[in-house]
C-alpha positions as CSV (number, residue, x, y, z in Angstrom):
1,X,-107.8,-29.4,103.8
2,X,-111.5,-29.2,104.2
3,X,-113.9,-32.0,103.1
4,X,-115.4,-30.2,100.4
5,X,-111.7,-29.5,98.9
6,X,-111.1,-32.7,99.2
7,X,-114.3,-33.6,97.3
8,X,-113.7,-31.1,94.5
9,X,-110.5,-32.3,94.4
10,X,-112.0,-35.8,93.3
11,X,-114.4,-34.4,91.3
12,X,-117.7,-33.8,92.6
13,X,-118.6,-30.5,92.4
14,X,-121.4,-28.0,93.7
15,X,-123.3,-26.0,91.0
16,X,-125.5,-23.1,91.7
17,X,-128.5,-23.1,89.7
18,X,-129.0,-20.1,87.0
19,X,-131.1,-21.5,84.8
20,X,-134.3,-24.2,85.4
21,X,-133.1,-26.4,82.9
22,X,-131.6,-29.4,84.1
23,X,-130.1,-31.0,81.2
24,X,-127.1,-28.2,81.7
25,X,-126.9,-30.0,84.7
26,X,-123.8,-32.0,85.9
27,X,-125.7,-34.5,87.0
28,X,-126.3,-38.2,87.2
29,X,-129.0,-39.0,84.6
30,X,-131.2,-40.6,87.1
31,X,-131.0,-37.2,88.9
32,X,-131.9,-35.1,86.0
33,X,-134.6,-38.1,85.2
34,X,-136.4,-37.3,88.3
35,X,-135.9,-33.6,88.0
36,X,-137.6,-33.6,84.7
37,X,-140.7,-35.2,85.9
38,X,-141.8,-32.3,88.1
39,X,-142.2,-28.4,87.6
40,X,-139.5,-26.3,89.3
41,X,-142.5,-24.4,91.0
42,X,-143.3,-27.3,92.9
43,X,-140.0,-28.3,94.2
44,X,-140.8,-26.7,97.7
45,X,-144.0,-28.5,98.3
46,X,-142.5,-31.7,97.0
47,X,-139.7,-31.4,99.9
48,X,-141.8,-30.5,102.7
49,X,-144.0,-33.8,101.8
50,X,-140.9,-35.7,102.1
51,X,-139.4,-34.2,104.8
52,X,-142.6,-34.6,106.8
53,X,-143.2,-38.1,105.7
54,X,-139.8,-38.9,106.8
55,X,-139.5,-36.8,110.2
56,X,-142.7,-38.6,110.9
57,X,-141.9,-42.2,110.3
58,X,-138.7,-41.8,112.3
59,X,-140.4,-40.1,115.4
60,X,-142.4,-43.1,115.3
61,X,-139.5,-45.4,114.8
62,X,-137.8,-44.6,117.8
63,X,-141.1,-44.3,119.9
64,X,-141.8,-48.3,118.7
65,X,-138.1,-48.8,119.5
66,X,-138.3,-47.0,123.0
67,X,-141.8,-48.5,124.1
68,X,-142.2,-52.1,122.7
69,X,-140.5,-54.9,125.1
70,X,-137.9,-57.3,123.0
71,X,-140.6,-60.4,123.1
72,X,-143.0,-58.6,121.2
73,X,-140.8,-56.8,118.4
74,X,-141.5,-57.1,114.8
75,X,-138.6,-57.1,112.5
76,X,-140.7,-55.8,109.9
77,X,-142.5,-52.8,111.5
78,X,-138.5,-51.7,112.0
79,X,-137.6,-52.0,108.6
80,X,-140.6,-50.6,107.0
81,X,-140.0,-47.7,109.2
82,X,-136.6,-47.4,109.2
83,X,-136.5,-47.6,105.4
84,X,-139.5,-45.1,105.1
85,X,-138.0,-42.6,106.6
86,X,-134.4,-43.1,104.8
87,X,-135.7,-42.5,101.7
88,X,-138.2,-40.0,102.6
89,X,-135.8,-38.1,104.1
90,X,-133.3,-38.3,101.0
91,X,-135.6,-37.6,98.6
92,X,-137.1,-34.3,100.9
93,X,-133.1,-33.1,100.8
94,X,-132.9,-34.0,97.5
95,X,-135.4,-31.5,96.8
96,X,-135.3,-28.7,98.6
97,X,-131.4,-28.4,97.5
98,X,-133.2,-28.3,94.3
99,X,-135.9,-25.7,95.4
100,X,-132.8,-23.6,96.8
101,X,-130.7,-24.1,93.1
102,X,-127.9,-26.3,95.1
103,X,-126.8,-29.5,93.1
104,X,-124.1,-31.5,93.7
105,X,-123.0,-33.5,90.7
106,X,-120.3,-35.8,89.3
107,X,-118.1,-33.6,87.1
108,X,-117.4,-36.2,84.8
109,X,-114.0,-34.9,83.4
């Protein structure tokens, strides 16, 4: 069995969007909490900010990793980074599987 049986087996399911409203949703209600805050319209631009933000904090991550010796490291230049780009990155996915009507929820059976 696939993955994705395996996960729809254990109850997370993938939903195609037919409608914009998200309260038909199933979906956590943090998800549909930050869904509600922005217009469907903008849902592209949104994930392309992201995306960006986070491509280009982790280009620079490993460029500081690759470039600074081990005496002059900062443990907190790597973790602002390294953060910065997880969640930028998460949130960009996040949103452009909303742009293309993808969700994948908790079916709460």
């Amino acid at each position: 069995s696939s993955p994705l049986s395996r996960r729809i087996a254990r109850g997370w399911i993938p939903v195609a969007m037919g409608s914009n409203d998200a309260s038909q949703l199933p979906l956590s209600p943090a998800a549909k909490l930050l869904l509600a805050k922005f217009n469907t319209a903008v849902y592209p631009d949104i994930a392309a900010l992201f995306l960006f933000i986070g491509v280009v904090s982790a280009i620079w991550f490993i460029g500081y990793e690759m470039t600074v010796t081990n005496d002059k490291r900062q443990i907190g230049k790597e973790i602002l980074s390294s953060c910065l780009s997880s969640v930028s990155l998460g949130l960009g996915a996040f949103f452009l599987f909303a742009s293309a009507g993808i969700y994948v929820g908790h079916d709460a059976r």
